[in-house]
N, C-alpha and C positions, 0 to 999 in steps of 0.2 A: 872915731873907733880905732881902734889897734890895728896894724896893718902884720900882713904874715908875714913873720921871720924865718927864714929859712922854713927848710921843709916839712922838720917835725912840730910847726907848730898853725893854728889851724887859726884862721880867721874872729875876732870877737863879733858875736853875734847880741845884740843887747836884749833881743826878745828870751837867752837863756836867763835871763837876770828876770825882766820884768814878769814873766810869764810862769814862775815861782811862788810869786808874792801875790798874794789875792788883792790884796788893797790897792796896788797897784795897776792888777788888770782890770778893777773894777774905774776906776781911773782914767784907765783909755778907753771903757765904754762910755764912759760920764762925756768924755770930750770928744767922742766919735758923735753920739748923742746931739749935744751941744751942734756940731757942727754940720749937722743932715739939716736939723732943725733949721738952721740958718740959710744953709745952703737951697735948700729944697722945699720949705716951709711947709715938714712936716707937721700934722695934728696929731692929736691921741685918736679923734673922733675919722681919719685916716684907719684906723687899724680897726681888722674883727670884719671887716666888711665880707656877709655871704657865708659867718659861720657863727655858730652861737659862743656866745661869748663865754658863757657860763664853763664849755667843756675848756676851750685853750686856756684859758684863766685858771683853771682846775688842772690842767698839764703842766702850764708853768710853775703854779703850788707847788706841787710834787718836784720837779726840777731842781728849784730855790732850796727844800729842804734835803731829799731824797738821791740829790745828783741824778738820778735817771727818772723815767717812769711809760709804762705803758704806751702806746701810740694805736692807731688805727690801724688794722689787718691787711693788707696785699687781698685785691681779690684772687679766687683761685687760678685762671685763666692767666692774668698779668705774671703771678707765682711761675704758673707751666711754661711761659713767655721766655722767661728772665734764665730759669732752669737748663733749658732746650740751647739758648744764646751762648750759654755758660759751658755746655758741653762741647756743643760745633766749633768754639772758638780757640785760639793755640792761648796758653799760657806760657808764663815767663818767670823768671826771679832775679832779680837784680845780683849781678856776679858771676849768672851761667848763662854762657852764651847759647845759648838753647831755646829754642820753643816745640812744645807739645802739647798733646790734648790730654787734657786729665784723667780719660782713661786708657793712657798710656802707662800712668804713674803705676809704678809696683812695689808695695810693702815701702813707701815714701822714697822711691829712687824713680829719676825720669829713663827714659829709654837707655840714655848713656851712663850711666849711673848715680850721677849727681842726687845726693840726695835733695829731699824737700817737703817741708811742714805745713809750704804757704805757696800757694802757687797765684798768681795774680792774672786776669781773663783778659787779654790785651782788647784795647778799645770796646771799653763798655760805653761809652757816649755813641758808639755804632748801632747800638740797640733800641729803638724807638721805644720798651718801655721803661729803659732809663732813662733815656732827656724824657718821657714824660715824667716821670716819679719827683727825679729832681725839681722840674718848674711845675712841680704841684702848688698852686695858688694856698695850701693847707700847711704844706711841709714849710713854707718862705714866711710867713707870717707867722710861723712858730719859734721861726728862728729871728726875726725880726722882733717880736717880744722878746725872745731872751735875751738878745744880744744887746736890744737897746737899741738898733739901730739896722736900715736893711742894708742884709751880707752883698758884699762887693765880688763875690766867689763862691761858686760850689763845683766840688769836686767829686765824682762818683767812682768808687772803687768796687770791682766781682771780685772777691777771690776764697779759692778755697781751702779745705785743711781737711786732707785725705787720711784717712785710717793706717796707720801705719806704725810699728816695733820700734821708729828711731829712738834712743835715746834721750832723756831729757835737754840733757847738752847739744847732744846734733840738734836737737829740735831749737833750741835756741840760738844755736847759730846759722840756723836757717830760718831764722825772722819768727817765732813762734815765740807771742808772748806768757811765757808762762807764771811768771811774778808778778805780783803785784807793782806795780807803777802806775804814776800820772802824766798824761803828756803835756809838752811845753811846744804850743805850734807860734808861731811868727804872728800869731793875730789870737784875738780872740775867738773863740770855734764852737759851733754846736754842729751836736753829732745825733745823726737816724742811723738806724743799722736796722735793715730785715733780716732773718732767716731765708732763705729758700729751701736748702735742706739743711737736715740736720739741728740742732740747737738745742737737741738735751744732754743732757747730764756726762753721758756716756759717747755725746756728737758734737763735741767742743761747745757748749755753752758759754756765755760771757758770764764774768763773775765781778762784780760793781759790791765797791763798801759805800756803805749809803751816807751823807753828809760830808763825805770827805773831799770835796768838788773846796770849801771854804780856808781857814786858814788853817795850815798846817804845823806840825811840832817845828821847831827851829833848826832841829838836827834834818828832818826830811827836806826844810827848806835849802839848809845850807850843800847838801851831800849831795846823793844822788838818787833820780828821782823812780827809780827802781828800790824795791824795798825788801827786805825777809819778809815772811807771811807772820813771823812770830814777833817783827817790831810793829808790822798794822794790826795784828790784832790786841798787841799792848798796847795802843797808841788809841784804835777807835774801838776796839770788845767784837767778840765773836759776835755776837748779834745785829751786827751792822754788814755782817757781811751775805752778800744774797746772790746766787745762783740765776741770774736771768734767764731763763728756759721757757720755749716756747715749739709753737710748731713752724712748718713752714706757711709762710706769710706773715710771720710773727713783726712785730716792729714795736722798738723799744728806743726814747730820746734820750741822750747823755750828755752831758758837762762832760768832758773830756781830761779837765783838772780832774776829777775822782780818783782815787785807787781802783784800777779796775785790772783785770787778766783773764786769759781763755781757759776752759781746761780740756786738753788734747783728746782728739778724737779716738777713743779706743774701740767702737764698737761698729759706727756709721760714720761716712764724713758729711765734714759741714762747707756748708755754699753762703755766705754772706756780701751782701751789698751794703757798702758804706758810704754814706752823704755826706761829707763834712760842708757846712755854711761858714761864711769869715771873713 
């Protein structure tokens, strides 16, 4: 790998390369695969145990073509669990030295003024029905079919996206994804997200162009992986694009290569928990 030269220049990371190219991340599942199998002497007749085959096999369907699809509901009680944790607990953002409680936040500015789009719930692993959700024997064999092979990592993120006037710029440079892009993570990744609160239309919603998780145009591959909304929709057609909206307890699976973005909270804010497998 390239080593850093002086200061303005940053580390070569190989996973920005490979993690671009579908063919190629399909690749390192092939040989991640290959090598459980060997290692661990993985079966097929191993997987599905204690749940019907017919529904995960009907999830991953959806996955393969669709990049996202539906998931099983949060009961209500777990929901009010997660909510309540979410509250009590100080948030943070990377760049301000600050922690508060979310309803400290006023019209997206924290007590000090700093503004902020995305506030992130410090130590959600603190909350017993997050390590439960996480090591859900349902969620890890979801991911264990997609991936092809069982994740060596899951990482669970609360964070929320408060109601608030900023600007579309401030909102983006306070971490709020508002274009469409795909992400390129250091491994291969399947993603759950619930709602807690908020998740419609008008309560940041997630917005997922469907199929787009596969190979991409050459210019999206080569550039960068942020995009216009009017080169994805020349690229894959307004009708591929879909509003994932739900209520709270909502849970929806993603490919995380997709074209996907949130749209800003303008009426209610939203509370989402993210599971990344990998």
């Amino acid at each position: 790998m390239l080593s850093t030269i002086g200061s303005g220049l940053r580390r070569f990371r190989y996973y920005r390369v490979i993690g671009r190219i579908h063919r190629l991340r399909r690749l390192v599942v092939l040989l991640h695969g290959v090598g459980e199998r060997w290692r661990r002497g993985f079966r097929a007749a191993e997987r599905g145990r204690g749940f019907p085959d017919e529904l995960v096999t009907g999830w991953i369907g959806q996955l393969r073509s669709r990049s996202f699809c539906v998931g099983p509901a949060l009961p209500g009680e777990t929901t009010e669990a997660l909510r309540d944790y979410a509250r009590k607990q100080p948030c943070y953002r990377p760049g301000i030295k600050e922690r508060f409680l979310i309803s400290e936040v006023r019209n997206g500015h924290t007590p000090r003024g700093a503004p902020v789009a995305v506030a992130d719930v410090v130590n959600p692993p603190g909350c017993p029905q997050v390590s439960e959700i996480v090591r859900n024997p349902l969620l890890a064999e979801m991911a264990q079919r997609y991936l092809g092979y069982r994740p060596r990592r899951s990482v669970a993120r609360l964070f929320w996206s408060p109601v608030s006037r900023l600007s579309d710029d401030t909102r983006r440079a306070a971490g709020q994804t508002l274009d469409f892009h795909y992400d390129i993570d250091a491994c291969n990744s399947f993603y759950v997200y619930f709602y807690l609160e908020g998740g419609g239309p008008s309560s940041g919603a997630h917005v997922v162009v469907e199929g787009s998780h596969g190979p991409k145009p050459l210019r999206m591959v080569a550039g960068s992986c942020f995009q216009t909304e009017e080169a994805v929709l020349k690229a894959y057609g307004a009708d591929k694009v879909t509003v994932v909206a739900g209520h709270p307890g909502f849970c929806f699976f993603e490919d995380p290569a997709c074209f996907h973005k949130v749209l800003a909270p303008t009426e209610a804010p939203r509370l989402l928990m993210q599971i990344r497998y990998s």
